[in-house]
C-alpha positions as CSV (number, residue, x, y, z in Angstrom):
1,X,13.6,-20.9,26.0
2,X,14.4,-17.4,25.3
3,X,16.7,-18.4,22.7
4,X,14.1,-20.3,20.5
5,X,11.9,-18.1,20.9
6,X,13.8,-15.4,19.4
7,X,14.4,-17.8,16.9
8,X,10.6,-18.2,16.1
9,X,10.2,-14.7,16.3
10,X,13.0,-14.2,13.2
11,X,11.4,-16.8,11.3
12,X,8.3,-14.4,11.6
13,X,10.1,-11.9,9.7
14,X,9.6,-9.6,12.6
15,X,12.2,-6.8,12.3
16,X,15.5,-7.3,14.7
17,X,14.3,-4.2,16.5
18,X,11.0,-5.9,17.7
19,X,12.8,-8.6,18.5
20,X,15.5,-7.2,20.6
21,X,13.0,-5.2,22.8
22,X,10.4,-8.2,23.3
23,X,13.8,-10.5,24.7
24,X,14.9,-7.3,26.7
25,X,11.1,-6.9,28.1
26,X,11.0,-10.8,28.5
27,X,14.1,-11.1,30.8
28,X,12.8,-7.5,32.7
29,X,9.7,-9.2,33.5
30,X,11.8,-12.3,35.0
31,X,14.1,-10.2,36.9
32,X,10.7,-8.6,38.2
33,X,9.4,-11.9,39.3
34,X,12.9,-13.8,40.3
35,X,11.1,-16.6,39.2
36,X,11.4,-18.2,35.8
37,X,8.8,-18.9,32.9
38,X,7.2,-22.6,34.4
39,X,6.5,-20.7,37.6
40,X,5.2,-17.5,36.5
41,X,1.5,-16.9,37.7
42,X,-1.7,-14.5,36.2
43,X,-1.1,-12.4,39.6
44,X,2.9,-11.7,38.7
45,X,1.7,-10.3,35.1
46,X,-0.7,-8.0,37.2
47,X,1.8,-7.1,39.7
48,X,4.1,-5.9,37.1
49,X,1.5,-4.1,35.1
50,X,0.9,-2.0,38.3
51,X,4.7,-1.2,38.6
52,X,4.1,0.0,34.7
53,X,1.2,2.5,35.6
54,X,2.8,3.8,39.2
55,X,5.3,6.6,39.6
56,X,5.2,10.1,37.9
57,X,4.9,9.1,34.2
58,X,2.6,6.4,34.2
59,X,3.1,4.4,30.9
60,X,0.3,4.7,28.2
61,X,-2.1,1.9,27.5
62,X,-0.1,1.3,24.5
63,X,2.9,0.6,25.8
64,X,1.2,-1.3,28.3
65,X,-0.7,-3.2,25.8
66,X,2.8,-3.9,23.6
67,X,4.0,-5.4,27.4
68,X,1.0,-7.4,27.3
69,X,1.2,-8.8,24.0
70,X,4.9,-10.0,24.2
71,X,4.4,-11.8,27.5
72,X,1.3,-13.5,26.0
73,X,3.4,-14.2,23.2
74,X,5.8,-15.7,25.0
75,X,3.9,-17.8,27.2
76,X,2.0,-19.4,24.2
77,X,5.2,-20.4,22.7
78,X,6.8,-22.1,25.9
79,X,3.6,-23.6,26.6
80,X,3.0,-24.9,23.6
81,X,2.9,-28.7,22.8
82,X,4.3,-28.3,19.1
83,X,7.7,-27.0,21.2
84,X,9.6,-29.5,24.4
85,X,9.6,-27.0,26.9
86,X,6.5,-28.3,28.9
87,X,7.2,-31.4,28.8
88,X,11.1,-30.6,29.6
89,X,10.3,-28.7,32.6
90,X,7.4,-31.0,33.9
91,X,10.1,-34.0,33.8
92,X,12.7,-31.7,35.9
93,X,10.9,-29.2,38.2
94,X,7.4,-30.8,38.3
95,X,5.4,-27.7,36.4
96,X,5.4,-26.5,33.4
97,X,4.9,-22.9,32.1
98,X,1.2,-21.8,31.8
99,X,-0.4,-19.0,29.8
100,X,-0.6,-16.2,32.2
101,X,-2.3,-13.5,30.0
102,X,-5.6,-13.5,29.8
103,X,-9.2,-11.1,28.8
104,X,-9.5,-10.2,32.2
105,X,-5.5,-8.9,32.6
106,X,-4.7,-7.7,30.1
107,X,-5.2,-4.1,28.1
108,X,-7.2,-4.3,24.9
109,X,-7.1,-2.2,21.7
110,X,-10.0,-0.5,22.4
111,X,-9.6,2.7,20.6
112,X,-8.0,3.4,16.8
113,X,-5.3,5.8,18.8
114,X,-3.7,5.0,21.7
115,X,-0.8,8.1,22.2
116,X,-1.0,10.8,24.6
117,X,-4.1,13.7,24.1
118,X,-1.5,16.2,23.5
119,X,-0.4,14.8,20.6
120,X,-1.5,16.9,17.3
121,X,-0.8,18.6,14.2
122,X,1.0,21.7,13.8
123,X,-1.4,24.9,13.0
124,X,-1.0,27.3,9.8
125,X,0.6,29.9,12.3
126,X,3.0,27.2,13.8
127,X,4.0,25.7,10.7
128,X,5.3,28.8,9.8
129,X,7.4,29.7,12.8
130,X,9.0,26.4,12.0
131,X,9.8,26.9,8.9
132,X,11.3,30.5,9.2
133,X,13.4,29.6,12.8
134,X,14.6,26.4,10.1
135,X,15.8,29.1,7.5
136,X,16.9,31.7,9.8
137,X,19.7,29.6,10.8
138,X,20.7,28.9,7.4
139,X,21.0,32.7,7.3
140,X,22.6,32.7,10.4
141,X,25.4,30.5,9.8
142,X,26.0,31.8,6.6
143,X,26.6,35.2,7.8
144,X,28.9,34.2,10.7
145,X,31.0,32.1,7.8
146,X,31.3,29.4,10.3
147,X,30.7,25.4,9.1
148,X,27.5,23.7,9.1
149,X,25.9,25.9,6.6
150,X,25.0,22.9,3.8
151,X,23.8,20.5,7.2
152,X,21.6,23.6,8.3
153,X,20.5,23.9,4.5
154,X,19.9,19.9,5.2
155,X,18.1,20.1,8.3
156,X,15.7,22.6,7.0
157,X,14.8,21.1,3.5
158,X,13.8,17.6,5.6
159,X,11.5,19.2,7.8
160,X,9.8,21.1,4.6
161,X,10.0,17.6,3.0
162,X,8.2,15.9,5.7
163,X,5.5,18.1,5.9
164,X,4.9,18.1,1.9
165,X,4.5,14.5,1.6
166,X,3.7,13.7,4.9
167,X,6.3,11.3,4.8
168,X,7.3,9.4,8.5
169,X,10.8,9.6,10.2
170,X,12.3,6.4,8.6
171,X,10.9,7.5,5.3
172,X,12.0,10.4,5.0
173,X,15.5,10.0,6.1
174,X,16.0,6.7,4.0
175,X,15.0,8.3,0.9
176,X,17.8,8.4,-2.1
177,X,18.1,10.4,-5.2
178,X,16.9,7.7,-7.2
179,X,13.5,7.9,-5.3
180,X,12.9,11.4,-6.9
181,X,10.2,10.5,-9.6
182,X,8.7,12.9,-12.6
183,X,4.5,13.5,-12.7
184,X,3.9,13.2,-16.2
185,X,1.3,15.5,-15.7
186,X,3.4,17.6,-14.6
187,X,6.8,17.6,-16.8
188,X,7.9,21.2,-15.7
189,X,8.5,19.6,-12.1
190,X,11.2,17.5,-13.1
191,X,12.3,14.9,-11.1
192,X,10.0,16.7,-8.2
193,X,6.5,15.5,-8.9
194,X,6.7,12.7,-6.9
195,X,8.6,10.8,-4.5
196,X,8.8,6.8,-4.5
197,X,9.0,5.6,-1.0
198,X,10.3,1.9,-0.5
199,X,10.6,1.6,3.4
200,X,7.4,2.3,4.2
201,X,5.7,0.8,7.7
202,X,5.5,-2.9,7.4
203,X,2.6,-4.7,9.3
204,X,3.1,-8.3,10.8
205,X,6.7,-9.1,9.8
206,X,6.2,-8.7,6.3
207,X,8.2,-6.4,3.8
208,X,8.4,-2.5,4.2
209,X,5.3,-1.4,1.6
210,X,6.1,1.1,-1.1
211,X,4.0,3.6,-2.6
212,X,4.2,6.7,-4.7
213,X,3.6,10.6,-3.0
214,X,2.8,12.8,-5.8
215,X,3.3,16.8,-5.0
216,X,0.0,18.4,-4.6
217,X,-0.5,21.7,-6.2
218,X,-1.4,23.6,-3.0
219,X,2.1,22.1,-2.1
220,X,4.3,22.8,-5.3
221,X,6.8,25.5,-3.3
222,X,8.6,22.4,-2.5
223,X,9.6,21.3,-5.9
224,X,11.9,24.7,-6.3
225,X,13.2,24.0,-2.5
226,X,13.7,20.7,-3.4
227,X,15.7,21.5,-7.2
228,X,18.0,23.9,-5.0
229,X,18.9,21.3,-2.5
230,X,19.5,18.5,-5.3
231,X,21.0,20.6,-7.9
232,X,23.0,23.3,-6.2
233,X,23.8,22.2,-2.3
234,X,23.7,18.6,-1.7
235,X,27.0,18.4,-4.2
236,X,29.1,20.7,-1.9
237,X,28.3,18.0,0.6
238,X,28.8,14.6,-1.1
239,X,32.0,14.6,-2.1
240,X,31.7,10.4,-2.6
241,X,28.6,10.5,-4.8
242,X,26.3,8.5,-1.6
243,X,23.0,7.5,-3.0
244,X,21.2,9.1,0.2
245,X,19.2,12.4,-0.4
246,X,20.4,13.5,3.2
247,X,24.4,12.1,3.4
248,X,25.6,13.3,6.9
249,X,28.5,15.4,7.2
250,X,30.6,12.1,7.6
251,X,29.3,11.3,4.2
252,X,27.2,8.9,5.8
253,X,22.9,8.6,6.3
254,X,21.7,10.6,8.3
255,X,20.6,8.6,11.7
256,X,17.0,8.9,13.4
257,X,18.5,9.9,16.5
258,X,20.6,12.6,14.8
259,X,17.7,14.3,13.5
260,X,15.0,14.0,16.2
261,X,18.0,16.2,18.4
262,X,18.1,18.7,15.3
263,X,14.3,18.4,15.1
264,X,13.6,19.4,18.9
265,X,16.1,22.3,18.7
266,X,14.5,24.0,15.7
267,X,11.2,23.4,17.3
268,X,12.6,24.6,20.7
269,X,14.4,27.7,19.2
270,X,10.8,28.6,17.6
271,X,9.7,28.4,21.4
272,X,6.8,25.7,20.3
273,X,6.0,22.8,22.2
274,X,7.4,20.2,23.3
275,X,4.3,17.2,22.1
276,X,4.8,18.7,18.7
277,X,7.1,16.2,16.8
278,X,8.1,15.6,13.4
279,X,5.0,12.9,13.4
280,X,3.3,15.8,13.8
281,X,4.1,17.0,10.1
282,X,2.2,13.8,8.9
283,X,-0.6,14.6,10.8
284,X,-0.5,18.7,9.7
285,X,-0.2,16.9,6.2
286,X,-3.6,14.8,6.6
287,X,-5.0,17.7,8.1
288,X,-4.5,20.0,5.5
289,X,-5.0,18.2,2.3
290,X,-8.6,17.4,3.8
291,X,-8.8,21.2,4.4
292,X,-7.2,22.2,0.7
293,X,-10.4,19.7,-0.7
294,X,-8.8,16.4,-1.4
295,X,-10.8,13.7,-1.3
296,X,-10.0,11.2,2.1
297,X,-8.9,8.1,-0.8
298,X,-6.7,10.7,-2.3
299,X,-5.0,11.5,1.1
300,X,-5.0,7.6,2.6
301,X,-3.6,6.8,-0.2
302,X,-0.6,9.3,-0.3
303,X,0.1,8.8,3.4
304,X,0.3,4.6,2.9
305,X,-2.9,3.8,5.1
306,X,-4.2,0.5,4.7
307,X,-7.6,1.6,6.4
308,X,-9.7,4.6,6.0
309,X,-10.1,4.5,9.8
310,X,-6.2,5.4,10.3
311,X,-6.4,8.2,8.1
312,X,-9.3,10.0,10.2
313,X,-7.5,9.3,12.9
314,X,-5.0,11.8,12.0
315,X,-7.4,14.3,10.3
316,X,-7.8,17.2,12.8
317,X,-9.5,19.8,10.7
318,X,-9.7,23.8,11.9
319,X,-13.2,25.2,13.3
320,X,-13.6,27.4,10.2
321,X,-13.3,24.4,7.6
322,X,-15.7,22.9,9.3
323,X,-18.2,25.8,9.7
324,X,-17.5,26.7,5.9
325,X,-18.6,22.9,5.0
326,X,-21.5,23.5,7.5
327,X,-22.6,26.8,5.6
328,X,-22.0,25.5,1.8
329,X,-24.6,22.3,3.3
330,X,-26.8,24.7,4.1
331,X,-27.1,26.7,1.4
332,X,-27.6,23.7,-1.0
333,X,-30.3,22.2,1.4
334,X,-32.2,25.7,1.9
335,X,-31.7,26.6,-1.6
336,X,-33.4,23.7,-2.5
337,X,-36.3,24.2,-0.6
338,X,-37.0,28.3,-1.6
């Protein structure tokens, strides 16, 4: 059973990471219930949700949610009559597996975001600390003469480049050289007017969606960081010519895990909080381009979202932009009333 359904799953075109964590959550939930599929019941579903939400970190109602819709998932495809297991197990244990999620047990998406409330964007004042803790170490290492100075350099140009484009984890580590792009509206830039990302978030097993992040003007210190990086460091440290903007100092990409660790120590070593996380650069990003006066189709469609509603979602403007909008309203309402 779990086999073909894993098998379905792939024939989704579900990526081999959601696959492997809805088999490992499939056999958790059996181990939970020593019982198998045909004689699971809406009450062990429920049991198991309330093993979920007990203890000191109770999971969020996303994860729980995600739990939710795997087991449904599940269930509908050994239940179903277009596959033998029913009938199979009705012929050799006298049941057959049932649908055990249902409206009334399971979590719904009932808000547009479901993370923890301490999640947010960085302030001005933060951002800055981040940056500078990011450069001092360059400094520092350089001035010790020890190694590590180019993956400092590194570590510190892809936190500026998140920010600027408000590019996500896996997009910003899996860009390559070839995904710098020229603005032609903007030929001084160079090759730093724009960057083409090709792995961006897919939705429902389809293909990664690409799109085009163009440097903003209130932005542009990024096009010198980046020329630096590109032109003058990045060849001390590829040696083998790699095609990724960020080669490790194996001469290798540059993993996820790798750089969250780097990520929380600069973040640490700045002595800011712990719920601020490089997703949080994408949200500072939204944030401030609604802030700098870019229009919300402008900034949904830099950041890749399909829906207004995500974008707003991640738009967490200051108190004194939105007292300055409040005054310029009233000043044109007033105005036209004198």
């Amino acid at each position: 059973m779990v086999e073909g359904w894993a098998t379905q799953q792939q024939s989704r075109r579900l990526r081999p990471e959601t696959v492997k964590n809805r088999l490992r959550l499939i056999e958790r939930f059996r181990a939970f219930t020593g019982a198998d599929p045909w004689e699971w019941r809406p009450g062990d579903l429920e049991d198991f949700t309330s093993l979920l939400l007990s203890g000191d970190r109770p999971a969020a109602h996303s994860t729980v949610r995600g739990v939710h819709v795997a087991i449904r998932l599940f269930c509908e495809y050994v239940s179903s009559p277009d596959y033998p297991w029913a009938e199979e197990c009705r012929r050799r244990f006298g049941e057959e597996p049932v649908q055990i999620c249902h409206r009334w047990n399971t979590a719904e998406h009932l808000a547009g975001f479901e993370g923890r409330s301490i999640r947010r964007p960085f302030d001005y004042d933060e951002l800055q600390m981040l940056f500078d803790t990011a450069d001092a170490r360059v400094d520092r290492v350089a001035s010790s003469r020890k190694k590590g100075l180019l993956a400092a350099l590194r570590d510190a140009q892809i936190v500026k480049t998140a920010y600027a484009f408000g590019l996500r984890r896996r997009e910003v580590l899996g860009l390559d050289l070839t995904d710098l792009r020229i603005n032609p509206s903007r030929p001084e830039w160079g090759s730093y007017g724009a960057i083409h990302v090709r792995n961006g978030k897919s939705s429902n097993g389809g293909a990664a969606r690409r799109r085009t992040v163009l440097t903003v003007p209130h932005l542009d210190w990024i096009v010198d960081s980046l020329r630096y990086w590109v032109e003058e460091a990045r060849p001390l440290l590829d040696q083998d010519h790699h095609a990724a903007l960020w080669p490790s100092e194996r001469r290798g990409r540059l993993s996820n895990r790798t750089f969250d660790e780097r990520f929380a120590s600069i973040r640490d070593e700045a002595g800011l909080p712990a719920e601020l996380t490089l997703h949080s650069l994408r949200h500072s990003y939204v944030t401030h381009l609604i802030e700098f006066g870019y229009s919300s189709r402008f900034v949904q469609d830099q950041v890749g979202h399909t829906f207004a509603s995500t974008t707003a979602i991640y738009t967490s403007v200051a108190d004194e932009y939105r007292h300055a909008i409040v005054r310029n309203a009233m000043q044109d309402f007033y105005a036209t009333e004198e």
